[in-house]
C-alpha positions as YAML, in Angstrom:
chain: A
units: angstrom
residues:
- id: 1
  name: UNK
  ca: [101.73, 143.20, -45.44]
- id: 2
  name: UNK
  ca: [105.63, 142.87, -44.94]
- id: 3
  name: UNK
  ca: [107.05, 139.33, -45.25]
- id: 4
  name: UNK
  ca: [108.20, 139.29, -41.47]
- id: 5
  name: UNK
  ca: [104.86, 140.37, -40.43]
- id: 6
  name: UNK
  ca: [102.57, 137.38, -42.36]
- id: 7
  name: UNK
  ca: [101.11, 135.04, -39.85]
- id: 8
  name: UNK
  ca: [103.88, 132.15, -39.77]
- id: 9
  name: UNK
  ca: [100.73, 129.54, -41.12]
- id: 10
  name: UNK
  ca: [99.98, 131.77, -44.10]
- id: 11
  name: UNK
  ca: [101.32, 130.27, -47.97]
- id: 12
  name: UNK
  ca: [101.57, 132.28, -51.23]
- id: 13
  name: UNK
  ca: [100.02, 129.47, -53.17]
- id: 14
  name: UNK
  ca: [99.81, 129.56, -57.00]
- id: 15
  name: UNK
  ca: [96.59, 128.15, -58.34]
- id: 16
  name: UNK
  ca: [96.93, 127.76, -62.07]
- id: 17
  name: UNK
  ca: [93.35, 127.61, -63.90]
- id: 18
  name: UNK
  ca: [91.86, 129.91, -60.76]
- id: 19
  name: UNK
  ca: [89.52, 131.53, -62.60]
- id: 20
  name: UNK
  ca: [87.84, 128.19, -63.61]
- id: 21
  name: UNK
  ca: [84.93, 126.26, -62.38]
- id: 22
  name: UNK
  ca: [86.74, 124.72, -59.43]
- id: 23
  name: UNK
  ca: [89.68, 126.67, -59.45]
- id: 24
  name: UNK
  ca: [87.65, 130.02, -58.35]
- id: 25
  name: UNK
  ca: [86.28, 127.88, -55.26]
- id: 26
  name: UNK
  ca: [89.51, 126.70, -54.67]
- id: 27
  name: UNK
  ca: [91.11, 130.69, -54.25]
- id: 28
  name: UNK
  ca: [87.85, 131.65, -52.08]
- id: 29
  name: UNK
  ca: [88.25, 129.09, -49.73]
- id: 30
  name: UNK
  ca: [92.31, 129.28, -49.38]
- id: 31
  name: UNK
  ca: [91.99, 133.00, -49.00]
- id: 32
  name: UNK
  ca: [89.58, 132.50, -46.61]
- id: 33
  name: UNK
  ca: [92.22, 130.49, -45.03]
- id: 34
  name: UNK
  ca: [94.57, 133.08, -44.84]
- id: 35
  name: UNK
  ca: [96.59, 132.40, -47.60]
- id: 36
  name: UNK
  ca: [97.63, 134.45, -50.34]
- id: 37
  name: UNK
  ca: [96.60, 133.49, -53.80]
- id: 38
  name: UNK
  ca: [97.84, 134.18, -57.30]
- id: 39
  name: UNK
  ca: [95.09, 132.80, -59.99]
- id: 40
  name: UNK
  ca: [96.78, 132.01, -63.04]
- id: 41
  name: UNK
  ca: [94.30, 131.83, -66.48]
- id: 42
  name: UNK
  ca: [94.37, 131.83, -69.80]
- id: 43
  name: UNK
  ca: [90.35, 132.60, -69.68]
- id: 44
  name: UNK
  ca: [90.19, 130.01, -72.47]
- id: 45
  name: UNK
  ca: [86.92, 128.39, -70.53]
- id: 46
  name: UNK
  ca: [87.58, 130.55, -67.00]
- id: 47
  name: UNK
  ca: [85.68, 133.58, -66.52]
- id: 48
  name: UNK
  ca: [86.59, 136.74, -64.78]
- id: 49
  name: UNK
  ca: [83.41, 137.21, -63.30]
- id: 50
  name: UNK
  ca: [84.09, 133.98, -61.39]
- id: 51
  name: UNK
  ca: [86.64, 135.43, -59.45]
- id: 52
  name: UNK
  ca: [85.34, 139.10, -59.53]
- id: 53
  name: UNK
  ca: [84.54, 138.97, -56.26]
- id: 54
  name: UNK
  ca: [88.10, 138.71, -54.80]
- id: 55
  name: UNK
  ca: [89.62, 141.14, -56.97]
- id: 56
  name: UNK
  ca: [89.29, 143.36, -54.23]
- id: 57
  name: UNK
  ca: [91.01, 141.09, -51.76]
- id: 58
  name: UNK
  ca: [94.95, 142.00, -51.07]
- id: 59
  name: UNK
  ca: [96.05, 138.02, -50.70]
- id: 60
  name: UNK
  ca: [94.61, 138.18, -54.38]
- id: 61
  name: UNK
  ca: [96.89, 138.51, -57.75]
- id: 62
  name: UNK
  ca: [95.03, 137.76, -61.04]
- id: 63
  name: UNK
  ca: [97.63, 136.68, -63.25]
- id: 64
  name: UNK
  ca: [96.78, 136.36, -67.66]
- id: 65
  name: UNK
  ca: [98.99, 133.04, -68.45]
- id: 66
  name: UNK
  ca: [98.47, 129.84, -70.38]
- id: 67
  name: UNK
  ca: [100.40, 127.38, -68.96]
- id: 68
  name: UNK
  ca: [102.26, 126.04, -71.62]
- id: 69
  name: UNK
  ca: [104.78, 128.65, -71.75]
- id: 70
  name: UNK
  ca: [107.15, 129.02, -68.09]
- id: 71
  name: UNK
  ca: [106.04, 131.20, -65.34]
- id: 72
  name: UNK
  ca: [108.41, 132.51, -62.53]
- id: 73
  name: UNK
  ca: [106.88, 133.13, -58.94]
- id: 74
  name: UNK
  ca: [108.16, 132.24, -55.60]
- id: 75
  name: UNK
  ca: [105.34, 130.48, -54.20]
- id: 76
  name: UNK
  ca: [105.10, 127.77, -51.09]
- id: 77
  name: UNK
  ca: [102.44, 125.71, -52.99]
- id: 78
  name: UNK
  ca: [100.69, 125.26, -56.40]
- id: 79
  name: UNK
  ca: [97.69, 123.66, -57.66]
- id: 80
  name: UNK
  ca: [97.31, 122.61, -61.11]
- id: 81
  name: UNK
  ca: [94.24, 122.51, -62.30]
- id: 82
  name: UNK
  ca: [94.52, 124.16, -65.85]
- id: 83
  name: UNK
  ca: [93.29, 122.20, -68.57]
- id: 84
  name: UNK
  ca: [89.25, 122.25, -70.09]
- id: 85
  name: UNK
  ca: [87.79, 119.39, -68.61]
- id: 86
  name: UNK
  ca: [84.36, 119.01, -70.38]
- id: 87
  name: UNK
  ca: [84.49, 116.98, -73.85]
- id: 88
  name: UNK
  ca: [83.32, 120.17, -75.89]
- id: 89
  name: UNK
  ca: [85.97, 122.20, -74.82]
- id: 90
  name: UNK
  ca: [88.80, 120.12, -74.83]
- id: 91
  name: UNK
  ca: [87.58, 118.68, -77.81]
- id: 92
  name: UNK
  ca: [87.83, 122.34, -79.83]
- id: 93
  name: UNK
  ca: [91.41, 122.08, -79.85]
- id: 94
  name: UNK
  ca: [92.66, 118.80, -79.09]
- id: 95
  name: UNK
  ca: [96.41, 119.47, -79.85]
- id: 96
  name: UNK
  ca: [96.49, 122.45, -77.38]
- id: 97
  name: UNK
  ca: [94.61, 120.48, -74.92]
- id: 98
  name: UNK
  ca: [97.64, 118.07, -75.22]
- id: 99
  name: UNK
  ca: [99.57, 120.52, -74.54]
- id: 100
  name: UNK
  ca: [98.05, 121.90, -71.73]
- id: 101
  name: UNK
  ca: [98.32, 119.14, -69.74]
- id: 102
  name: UNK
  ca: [101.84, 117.58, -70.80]
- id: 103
  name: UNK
  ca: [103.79, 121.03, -71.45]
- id: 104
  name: UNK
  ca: [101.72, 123.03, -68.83]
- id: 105
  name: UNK
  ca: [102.29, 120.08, -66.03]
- id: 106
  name: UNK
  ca: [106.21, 120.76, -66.85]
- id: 107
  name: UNK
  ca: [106.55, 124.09, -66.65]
- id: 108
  name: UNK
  ca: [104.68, 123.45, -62.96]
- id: 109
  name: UNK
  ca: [106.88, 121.03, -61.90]
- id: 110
  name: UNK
  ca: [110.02, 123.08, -62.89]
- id: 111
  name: UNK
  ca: [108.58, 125.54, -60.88]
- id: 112
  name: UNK
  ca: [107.97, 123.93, -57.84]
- id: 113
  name: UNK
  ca: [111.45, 122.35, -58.35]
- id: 114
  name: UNK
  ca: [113.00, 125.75, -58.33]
- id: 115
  name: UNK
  ca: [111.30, 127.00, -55.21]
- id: 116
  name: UNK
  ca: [111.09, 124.04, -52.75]
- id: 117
  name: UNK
  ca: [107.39, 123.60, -53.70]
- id: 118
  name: UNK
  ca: [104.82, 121.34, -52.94]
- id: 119
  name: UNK
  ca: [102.29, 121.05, -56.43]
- id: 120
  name: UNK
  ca: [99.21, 119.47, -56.50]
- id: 121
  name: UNK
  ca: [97.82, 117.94, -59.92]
- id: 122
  name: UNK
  ca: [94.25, 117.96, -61.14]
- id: 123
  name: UNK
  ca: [93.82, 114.28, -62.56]
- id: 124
  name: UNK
  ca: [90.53, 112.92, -63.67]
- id: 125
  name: UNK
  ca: [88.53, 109.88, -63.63]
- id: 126
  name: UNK
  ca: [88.76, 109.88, -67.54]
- id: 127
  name: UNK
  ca: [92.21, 107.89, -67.17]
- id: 128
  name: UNK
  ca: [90.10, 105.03, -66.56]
- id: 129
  name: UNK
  ca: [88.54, 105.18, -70.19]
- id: 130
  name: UNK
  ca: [85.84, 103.31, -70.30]
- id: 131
  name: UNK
  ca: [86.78, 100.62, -67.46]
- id: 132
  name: UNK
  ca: [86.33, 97.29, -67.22]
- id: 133
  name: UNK
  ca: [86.72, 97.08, -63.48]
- id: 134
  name: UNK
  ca: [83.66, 98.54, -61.35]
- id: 135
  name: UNK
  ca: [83.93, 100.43, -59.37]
- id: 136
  name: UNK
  ca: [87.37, 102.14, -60.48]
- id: 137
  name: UNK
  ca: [89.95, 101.84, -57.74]
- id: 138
  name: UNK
  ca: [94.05, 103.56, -58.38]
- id: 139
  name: UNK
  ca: [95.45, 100.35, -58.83]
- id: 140
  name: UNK
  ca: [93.40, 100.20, -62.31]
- id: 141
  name: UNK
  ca: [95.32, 101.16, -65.19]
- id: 142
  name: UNK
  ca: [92.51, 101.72, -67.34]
- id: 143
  name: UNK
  ca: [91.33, 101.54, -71.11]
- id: 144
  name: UNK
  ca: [91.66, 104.06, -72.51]
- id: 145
  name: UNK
  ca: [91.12, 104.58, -76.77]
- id: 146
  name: UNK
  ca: [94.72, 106.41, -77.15]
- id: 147
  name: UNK
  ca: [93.19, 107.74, -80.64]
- id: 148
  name: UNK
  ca: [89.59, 108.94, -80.11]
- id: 149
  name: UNK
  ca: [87.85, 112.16, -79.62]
- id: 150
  name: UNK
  ca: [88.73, 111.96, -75.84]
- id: 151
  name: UNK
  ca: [92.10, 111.00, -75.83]
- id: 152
  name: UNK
  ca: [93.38, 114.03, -76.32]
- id: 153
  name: UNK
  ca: [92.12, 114.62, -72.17]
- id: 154
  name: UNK
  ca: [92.59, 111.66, -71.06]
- id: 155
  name: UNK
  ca: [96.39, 110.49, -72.55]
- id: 156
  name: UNK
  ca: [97.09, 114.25, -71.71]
- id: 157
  name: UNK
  ca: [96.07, 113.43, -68.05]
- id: 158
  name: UNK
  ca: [98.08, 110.12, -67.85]
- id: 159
  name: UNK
  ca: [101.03, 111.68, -68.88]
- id: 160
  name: UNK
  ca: [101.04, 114.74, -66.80]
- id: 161
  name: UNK
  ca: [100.58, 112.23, -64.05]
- id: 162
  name: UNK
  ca: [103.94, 110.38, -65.28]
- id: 163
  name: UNK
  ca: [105.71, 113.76, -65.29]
- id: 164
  name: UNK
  ca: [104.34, 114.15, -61.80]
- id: 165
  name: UNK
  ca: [106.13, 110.97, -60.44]
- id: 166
  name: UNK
  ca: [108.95, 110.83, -62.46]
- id: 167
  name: UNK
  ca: [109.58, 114.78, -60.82]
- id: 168
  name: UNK
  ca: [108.99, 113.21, -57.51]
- id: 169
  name: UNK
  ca: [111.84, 110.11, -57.98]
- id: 170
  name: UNK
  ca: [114.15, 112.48, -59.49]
- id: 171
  name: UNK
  ca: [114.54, 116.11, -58.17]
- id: 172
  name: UNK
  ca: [112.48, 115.17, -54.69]
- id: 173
  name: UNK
  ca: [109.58, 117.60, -55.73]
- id: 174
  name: UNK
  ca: [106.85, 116.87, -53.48]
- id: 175
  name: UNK
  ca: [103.72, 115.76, -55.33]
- id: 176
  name: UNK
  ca: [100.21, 115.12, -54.65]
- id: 177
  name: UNK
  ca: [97.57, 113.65, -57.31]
- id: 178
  name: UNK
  ca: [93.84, 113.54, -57.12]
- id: 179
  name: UNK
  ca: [91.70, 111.75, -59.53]
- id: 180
  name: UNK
  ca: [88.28, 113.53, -60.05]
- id: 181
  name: UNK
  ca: [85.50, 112.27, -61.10]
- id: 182
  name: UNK
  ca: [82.13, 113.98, -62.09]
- id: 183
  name: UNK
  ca: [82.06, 117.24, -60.13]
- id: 184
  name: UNK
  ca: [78.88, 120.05, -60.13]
- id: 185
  name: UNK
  ca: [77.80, 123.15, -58.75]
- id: 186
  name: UNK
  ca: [77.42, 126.35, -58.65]
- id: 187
  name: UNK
  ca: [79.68, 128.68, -61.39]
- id: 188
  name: UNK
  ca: [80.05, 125.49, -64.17]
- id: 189
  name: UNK
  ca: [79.12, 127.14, -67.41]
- id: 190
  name: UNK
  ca: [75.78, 127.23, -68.69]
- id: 191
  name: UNK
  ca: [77.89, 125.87, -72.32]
- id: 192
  name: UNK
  ca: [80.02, 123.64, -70.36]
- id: 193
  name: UNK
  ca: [78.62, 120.21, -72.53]
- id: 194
  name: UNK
  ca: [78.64, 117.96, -69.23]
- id: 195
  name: UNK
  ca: [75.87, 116.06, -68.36]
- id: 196
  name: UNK
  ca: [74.29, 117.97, -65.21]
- id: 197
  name: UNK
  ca: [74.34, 121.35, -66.74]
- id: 198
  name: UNK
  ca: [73.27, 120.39, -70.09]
- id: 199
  name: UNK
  ca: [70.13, 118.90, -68.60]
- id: 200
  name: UNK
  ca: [69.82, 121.91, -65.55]
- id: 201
  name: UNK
  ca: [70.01, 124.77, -68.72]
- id: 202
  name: UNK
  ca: [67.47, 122.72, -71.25]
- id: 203
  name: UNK
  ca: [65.03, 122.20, -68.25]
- id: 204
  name: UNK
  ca: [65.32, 126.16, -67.35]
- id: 205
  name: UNK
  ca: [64.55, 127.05, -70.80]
- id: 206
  name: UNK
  ca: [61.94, 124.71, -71.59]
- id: 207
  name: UNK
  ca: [63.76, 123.12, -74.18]
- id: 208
  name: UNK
  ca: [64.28, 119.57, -74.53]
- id: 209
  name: UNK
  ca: [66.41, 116.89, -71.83]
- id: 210
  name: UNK
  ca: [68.73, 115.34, -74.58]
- id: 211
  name: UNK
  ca: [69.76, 112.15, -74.11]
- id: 212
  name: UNK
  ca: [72.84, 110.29, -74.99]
- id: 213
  name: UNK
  ca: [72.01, 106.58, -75.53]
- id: 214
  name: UNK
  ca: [69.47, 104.78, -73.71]
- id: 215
  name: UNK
  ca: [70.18, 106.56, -70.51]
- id: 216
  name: UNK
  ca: [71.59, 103.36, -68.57]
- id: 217
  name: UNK
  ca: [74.72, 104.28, -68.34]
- id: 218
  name: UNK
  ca: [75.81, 105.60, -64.91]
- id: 219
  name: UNK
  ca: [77.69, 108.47, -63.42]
- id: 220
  name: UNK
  ca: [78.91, 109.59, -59.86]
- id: 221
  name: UNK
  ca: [78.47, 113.16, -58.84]
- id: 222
  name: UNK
  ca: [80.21, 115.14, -56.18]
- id: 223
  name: UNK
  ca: [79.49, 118.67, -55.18]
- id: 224
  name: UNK
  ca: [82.30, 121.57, -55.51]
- id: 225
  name: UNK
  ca: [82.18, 122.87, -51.91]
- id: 226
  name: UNK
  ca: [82.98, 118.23, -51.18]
- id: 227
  name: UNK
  ca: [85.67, 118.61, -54.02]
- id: 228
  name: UNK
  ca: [87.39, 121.51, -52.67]
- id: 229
  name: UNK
  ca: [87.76, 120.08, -49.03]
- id: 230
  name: UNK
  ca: [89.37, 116.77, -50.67]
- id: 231
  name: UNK
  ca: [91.77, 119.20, -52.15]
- id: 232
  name: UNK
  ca: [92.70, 120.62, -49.99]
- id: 233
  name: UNK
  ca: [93.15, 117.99, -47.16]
- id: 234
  name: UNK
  ca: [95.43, 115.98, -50.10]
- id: 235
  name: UNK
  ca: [97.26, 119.09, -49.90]
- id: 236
  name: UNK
  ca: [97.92, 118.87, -46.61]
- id: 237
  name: UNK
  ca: [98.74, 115.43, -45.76]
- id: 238
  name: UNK
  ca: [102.15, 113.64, -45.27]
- id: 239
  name: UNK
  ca: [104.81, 113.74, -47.66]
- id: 240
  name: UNK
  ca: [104.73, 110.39, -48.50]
- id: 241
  name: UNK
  ca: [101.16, 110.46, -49.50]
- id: 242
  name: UNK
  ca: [101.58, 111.69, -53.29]
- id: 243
  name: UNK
  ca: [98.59, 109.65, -54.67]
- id: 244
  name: UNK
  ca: [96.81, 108.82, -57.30]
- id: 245
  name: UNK
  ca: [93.77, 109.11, -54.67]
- id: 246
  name: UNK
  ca: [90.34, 109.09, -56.45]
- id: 247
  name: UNK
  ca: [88.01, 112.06, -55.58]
- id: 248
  name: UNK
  ca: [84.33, 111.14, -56.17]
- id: 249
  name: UNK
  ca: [80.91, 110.14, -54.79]
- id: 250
  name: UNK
  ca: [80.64, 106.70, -55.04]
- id: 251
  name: UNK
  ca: [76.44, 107.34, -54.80]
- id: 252
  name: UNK
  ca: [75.51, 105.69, -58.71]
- id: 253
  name: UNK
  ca: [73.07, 107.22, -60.64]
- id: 254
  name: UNK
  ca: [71.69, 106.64, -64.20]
- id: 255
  name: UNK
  ca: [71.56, 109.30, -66.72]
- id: 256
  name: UNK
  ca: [67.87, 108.71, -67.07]
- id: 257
  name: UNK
  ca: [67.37, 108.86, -63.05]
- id: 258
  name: UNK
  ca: [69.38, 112.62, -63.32]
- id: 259
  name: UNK
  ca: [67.11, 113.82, -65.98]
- id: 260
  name: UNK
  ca: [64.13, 112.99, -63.62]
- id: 261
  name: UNK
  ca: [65.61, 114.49, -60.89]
- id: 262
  name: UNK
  ca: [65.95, 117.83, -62.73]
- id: 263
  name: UNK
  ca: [63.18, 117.74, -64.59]
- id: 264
  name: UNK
  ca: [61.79, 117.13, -61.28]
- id: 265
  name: UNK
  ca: [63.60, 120.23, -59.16]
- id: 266
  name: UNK
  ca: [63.01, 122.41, -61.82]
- id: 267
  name: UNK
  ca: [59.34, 121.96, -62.38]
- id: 268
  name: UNK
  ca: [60.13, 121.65, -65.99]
- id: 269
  name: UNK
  ca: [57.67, 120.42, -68.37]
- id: 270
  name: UNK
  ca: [61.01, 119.70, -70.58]
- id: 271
  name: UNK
  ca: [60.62, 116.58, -73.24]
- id: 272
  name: UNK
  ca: [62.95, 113.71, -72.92]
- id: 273
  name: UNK
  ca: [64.92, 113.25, -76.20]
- id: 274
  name: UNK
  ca: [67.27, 109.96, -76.81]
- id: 275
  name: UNK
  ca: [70.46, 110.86, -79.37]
- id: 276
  name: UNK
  ca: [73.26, 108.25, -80.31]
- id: 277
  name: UNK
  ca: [75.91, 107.74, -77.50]
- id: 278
  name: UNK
  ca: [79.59, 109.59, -78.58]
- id: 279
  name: UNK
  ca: [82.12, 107.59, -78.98]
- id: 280
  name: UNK
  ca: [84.18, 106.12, -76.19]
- id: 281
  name: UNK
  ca: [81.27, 107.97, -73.80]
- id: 282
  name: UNK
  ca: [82.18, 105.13, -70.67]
- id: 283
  name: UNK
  ca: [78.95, 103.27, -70.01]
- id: 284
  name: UNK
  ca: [80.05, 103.13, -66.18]
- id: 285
  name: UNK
  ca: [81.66, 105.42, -64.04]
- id: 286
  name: UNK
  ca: [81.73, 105.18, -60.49]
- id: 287
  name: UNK
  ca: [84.80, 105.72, -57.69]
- id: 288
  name: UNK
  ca: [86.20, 103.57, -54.99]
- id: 289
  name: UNK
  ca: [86.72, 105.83, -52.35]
- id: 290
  name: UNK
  ca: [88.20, 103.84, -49.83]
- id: 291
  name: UNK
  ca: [91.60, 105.24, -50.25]
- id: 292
  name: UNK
  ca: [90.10, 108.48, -49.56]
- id: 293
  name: UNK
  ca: [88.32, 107.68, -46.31]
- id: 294
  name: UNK
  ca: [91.08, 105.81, -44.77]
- id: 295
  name: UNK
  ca: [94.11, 108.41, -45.69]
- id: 296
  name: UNK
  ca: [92.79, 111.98, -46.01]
- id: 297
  name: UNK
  ca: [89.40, 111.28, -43.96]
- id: 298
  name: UNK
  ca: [87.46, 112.46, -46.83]
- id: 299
  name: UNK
  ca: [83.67, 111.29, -47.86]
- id: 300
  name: UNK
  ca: [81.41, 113.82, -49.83]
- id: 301
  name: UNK
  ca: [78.73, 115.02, -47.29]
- id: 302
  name: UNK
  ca: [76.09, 116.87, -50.37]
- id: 303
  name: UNK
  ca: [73.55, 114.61, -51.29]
- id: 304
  name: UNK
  ca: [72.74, 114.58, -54.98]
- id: 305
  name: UNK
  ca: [69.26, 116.76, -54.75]
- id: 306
  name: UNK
  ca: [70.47, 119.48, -52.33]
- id: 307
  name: UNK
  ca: [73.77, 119.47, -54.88]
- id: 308
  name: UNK
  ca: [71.41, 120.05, -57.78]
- id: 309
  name: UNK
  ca: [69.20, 122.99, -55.53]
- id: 310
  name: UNK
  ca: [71.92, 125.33, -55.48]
- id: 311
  name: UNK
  ca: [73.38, 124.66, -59.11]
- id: 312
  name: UNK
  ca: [69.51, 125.31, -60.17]
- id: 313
  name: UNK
  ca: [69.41, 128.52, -58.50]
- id: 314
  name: UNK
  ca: [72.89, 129.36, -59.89]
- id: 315
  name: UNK
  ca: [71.85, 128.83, -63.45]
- id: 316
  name: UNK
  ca: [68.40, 130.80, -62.86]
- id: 317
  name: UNK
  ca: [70.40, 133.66, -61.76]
- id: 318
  name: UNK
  ca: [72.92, 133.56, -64.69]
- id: 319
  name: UNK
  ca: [70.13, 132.53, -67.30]
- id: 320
  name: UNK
  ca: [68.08, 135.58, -66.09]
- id: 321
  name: UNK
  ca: [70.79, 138.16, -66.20]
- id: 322
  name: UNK
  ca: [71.60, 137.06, -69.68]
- id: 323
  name: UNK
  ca: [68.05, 137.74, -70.74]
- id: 324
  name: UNK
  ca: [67.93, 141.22, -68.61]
- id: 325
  name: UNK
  ca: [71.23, 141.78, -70.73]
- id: 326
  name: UNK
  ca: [69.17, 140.77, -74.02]
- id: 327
  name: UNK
  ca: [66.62, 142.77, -73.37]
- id: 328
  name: UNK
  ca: [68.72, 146.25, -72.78]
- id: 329
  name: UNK
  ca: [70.87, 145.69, -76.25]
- id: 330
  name: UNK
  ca: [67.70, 145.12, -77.79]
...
């Protein structure tokens, strides 16, 4: 399709970690939209198969980059959610981690600078730490251990976020920041190391629910398809809106009261096993939303154990195939 002839609502939007977790729900539902989409990946924890599926799409351009070097494309809007965002992951290579979200939030930012862009950054609950103030609202500045095993994410985070507003005093770039907090659903890795699929792949398998601690401390959980529409109406709202704005269900549950839940979804007969708690895991993690429901009139609508039916199902399917795939080699 010729420039003149696009539909005069449709954006060439760059989504940078596309082939990701969220990032592949993200293109679907903007090219579903209308829009067109270039995915941007360095497959370091995306997956092509996750994005497989709109290959075949002409708004669709899968694009091989890690963000930490510059990219050039005239696009209308980008999304930046490339970084690993489960401890294992970004914990395998903290100093490129570091990297991905300082250098790779630059290189966005210059880009959307260039072209008149409006960029949207990926923040996380993690630059809370492990808070002192329950639940966590923006104006928090957190605690955050700027030397542990996590900080690598979460000082990574804060700065990008830094970069983010000191682009938006300077050069007028317009900028919109979302903090998420625990997301799940279908397409998270069965390896990913977070708490929901750890427990969802151990139950499938029959292997044992592990534990962290005594299981009191608490987590929120909100499901992609919830995630993605708080996206994407920060993306959309005024100018002057350019966030932090937390992205979460502010539902509370216990670590111990998810393992049940599986265990009990699943129909696993699965042993509960306790191990010591990392360090700096946050005892409590739970988001004020009221920003959220008074700006962008945003509130997750998935309740927990309809969330946890479809990421089941997901995980069969993907634990099955594996075996199928075991089973052919062998």
């Amino acid at each position: 399709m010729s420039a003149s002839a696009r539909p005069q609502s449709q954006k060439t939007i760059l989504v940078a970690g596309g082939a990701g977790f969220l990032g592949s729900h993200l293109c679907e539902r903007l090219i579903r939209k209308g829009h067109r989409v270039v995915c941007a990946d360095n497959f370091s924890t995306g997956t092509l198969e996750n994005v497989r599926h709109l290959r075949s799409s002409e708004a669709f351009t899968l694009l091989r980059h890690d963000v930490v070097h510059r990219i050039d494309a005239k696009v209308d809007q980008i999304y930046n959610l490339a970084c690993p965002a489960s401890p294992p992951h970004y914990q395998a290579d903290p100093i490129h981690t570091t990297k991905t979200s300082v250098l790779g939030a630059l290189n966005l930012l210059e880009l959307a600078s260039r072209y008149g862009a409006r960029i949207f950054q990926a923040s996380t609950s993690e630059v809370y730490g492990d808070p002192n103030v329950h639940p966590q609202v923006e104006s928090y500045w957190g605690n955050v251990n700027p030397f542990g095993p996590r900080s690598c994410y979460d000082e990574g985070k804060r700065c990008a976020e830094t970069l983010f507003h000191d682009f938006n005093s300077i050069h007028g770039v317009e900028i919109k920041i979302v903090r998420i907090f625990n997301t799940y659903g279908p397409r998270m890795r069965p390896d990913d190391g977070r708490v929901i699929s750890n427990f969802i792949v151990q139950a499938l398998k029959g292997e044992d629910i592990t534990i962290y601690g005594d299981g009191s401390q608490t987590r929120s959980f909100c499901f992609v398809d919830d995630l993605v529409d708080g996206f994407l109406r920060m993306m959309a709202s005024p100018v002057s809106l350019t966030g932090p704005i937390n992205l979460g269900n502010p539902v509370e549950f216990t670590i111990a009261e998810l393992a049940d839940q599986v265990l009990e979804l699943t129909g696993s007969r699965s042993r509960i096993v306790h191990r010591p708690l990392p360090t700096d895991d946050p005892r409590q993690r739970r988001p004020d939303i009221s920003r959220a429901m008074r700006e962008l009139g945003w509130q997750p609508r998935v309740v927990l154990a309809e969330g946890l039916k479809a990421t089941i199902t997901y995980f069969d399917a993907v634990l099955a195939a594996k075996g199928r795939k075991l089973t052919e080699v062998a």
